[in-house]
N, C-alpha and C positions, 0 to 999 in steps of 0.2 A: 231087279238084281243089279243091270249096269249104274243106277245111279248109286245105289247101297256102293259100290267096287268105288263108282267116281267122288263121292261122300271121303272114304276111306281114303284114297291118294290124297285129296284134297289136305285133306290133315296131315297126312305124311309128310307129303309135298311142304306146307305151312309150317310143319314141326322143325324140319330138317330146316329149312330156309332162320327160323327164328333162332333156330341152336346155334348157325353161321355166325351170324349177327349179334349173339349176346358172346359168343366166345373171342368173335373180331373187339367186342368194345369192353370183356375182361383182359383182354392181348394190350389192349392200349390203357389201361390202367395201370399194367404192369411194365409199358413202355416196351413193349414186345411186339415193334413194327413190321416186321416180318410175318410173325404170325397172322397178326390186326390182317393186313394186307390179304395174306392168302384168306381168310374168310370173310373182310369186306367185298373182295372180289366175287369169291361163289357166290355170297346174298344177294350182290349184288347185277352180276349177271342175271341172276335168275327173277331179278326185278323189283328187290328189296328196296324201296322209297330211302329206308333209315341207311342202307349200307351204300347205296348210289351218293349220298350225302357225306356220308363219312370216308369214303376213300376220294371224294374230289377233296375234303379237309386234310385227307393226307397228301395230296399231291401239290394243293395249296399251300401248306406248311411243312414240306420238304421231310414228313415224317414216314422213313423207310423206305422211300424211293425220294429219287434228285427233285425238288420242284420246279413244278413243270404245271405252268398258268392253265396252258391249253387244254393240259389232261382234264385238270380241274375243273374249267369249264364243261368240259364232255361232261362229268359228269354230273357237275352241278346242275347241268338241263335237263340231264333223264330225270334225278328227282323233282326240280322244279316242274316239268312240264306233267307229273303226276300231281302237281299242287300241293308241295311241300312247301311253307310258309317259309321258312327261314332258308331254303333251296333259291326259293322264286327271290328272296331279301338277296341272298348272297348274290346272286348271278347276277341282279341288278349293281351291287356292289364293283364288280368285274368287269362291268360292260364302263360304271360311274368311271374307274379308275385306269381302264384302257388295261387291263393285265387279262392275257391271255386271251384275248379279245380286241379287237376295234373299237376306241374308247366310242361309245353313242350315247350320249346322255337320252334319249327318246326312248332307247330302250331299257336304259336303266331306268329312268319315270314308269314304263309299263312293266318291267317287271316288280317295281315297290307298289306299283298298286295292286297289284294282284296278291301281293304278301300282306299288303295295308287290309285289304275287305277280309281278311281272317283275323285283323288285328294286331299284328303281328307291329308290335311297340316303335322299333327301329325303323321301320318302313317309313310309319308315320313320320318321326323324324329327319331320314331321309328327304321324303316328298316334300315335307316343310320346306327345308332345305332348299330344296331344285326348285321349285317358287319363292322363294325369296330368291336368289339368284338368277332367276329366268331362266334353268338349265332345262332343256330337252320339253319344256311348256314356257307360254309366253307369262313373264315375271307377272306375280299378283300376290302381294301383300294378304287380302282378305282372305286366300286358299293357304297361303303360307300361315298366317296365320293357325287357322281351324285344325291343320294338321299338327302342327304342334304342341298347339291347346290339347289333343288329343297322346298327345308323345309325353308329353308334361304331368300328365294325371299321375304318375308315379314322383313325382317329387324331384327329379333330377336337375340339379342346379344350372348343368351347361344347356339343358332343352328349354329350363325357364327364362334363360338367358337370351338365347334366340328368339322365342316366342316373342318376347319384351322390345326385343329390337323392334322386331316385328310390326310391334303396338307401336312403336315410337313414331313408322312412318305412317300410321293411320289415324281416318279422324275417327270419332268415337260411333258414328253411325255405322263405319267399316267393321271395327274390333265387334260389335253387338252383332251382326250378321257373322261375323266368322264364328262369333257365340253359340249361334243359332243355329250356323250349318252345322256346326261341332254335338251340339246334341242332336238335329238329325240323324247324321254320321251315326252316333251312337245306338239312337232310336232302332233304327235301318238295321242295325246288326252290319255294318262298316258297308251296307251297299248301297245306300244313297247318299256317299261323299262327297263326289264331284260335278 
């Protein structure tokens, strides 16, 4: 019978949290930040992944309250540290660009790979990125690459562009192994990248 009763909350509990969270992001459709707010909030206190993300998007983007980096943050790590890919993307973003945060490129590298092994497009990009530059990992063309090549699979002219750079300063023995890791990468299901 206690678990029948615990069953039953459970779905309550679940219902009530999900009704927050689709009213908070009908509020913001209709640009009704205030509302948005008061039920990002609830879901999100009560441990909503999708609402902890969207009211750090609101605090990020100064919608319905002052923006304000640092809140953003807060909350950006409760969703990401639950393994929200584009949570774990953003926060790496945050950390890349010192807002609301202590710029640390090392942690913005660890949190785009933990967005990169779900897939998650941007990261890949990202990471590219931060090895071609030597940001927060020591500079490597043939990991710059691979991630790329991996960012690029959708066609995007400015990732093809980097990618190419990329190639530009490698020999062809380098570009074939970034090829290679890049289908591993793939193989793995984004766990065997680096």
């Amino acid at each position: 019978m206690r678990f029948v009763i615990a069953v039953i909350f459970t779905i309550i509990f679940n219902a009530a949290l999900a009704a927050d969270f689709e009213d908070g992001f009908a509020a913001i459709e209709r640009k009704d930040y205030a509302t948005a707010l008061a039920k990002f909030r609830s879901a999100a206190q009560q441990g909503s992944v999708a609402a902890q993300f969207n009211l750090g998007l609101m605090y990020d983007m100064g919608h319905g309250v002052a923006q304000d980096y640092k809140e953003a943050v807060r909350w950006y790590q409760r969703a990401a540290q639950q393994g929200l890919a584009q949570a774990q993307y953003t926060l790496g973003l945050m950390y890349n660009n010192g807002q609301g945060i202590a710029q640390d490129y090392n942690e913005a590298v660890r949190w785009y790979k933990l967005a990169a092994k779900q897939g998650y497009k941007a990261a890949h990009n990202n990471l590219g990125v931060m090895y071609f530059n030597g940001q927060g990992v020591a500079q490597d063309y043939v990991r710059a690459h691979m991630w790329l090549n991996l960012a690029a699979v959708g066609g995007d002219k400015d990732i093809v562009t980097n990618r190419d750079l990329a190639a530009s300063k490698m020999s062809a023995q380098q570009i074939e192994q970034a090829q290679r890791m890049a289908r591993e990468c793939v193989a793995s299901n984004f766990i065997k990248c680096d």
